[in-house]
N, C-alpha and C positions, 0 to 999 in steps of 0.2 A: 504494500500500500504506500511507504514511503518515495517508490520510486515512482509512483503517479503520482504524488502529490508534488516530489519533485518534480516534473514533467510538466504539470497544470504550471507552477511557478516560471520555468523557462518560457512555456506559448505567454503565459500571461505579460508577463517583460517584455518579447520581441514584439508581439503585437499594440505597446505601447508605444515601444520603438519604430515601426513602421508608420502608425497612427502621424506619427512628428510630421505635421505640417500638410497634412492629407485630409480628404472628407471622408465620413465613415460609410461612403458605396464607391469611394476607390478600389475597384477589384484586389487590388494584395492587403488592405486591410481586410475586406468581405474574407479574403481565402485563408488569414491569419484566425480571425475568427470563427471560423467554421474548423479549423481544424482544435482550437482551441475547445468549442463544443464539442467535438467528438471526444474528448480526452476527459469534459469535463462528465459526461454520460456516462462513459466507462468508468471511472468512479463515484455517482450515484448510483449505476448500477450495484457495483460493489458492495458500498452502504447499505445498498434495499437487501443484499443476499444474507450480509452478515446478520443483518435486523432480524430476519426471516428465521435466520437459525438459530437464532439468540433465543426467539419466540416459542419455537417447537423444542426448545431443547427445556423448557421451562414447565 
């Protein structure tokens, strides 16, 4: 989990960085942030698994 959350931390920074001086439907901010969402699902996904097992295990 820490190396997605590391991960979520680096998209997050670069796409701040790309951001710098762009509108936010400049295609490489749109494709920053979309790959950022996809990183950021894969860990709520996560979340919702562990919650899940945390619940049946109870």
């Amino acid at each position: 989990m820490m190396k997605l959350i590391k991960r979520i931390e680096e998209l997050r920074l670069n796409m701040i960085k790309i951001k710098e001086g762009r509108s936010y439907t400049d295609p490489e901010v749109i494709a920053a942030s979309q790959e950022l969402d996809l990183v950021l699902d894969q860990y709520q996904e996560m979340l919702m698994k562990q919650s899940e097992k945390f619940r049946l295990e109870r």
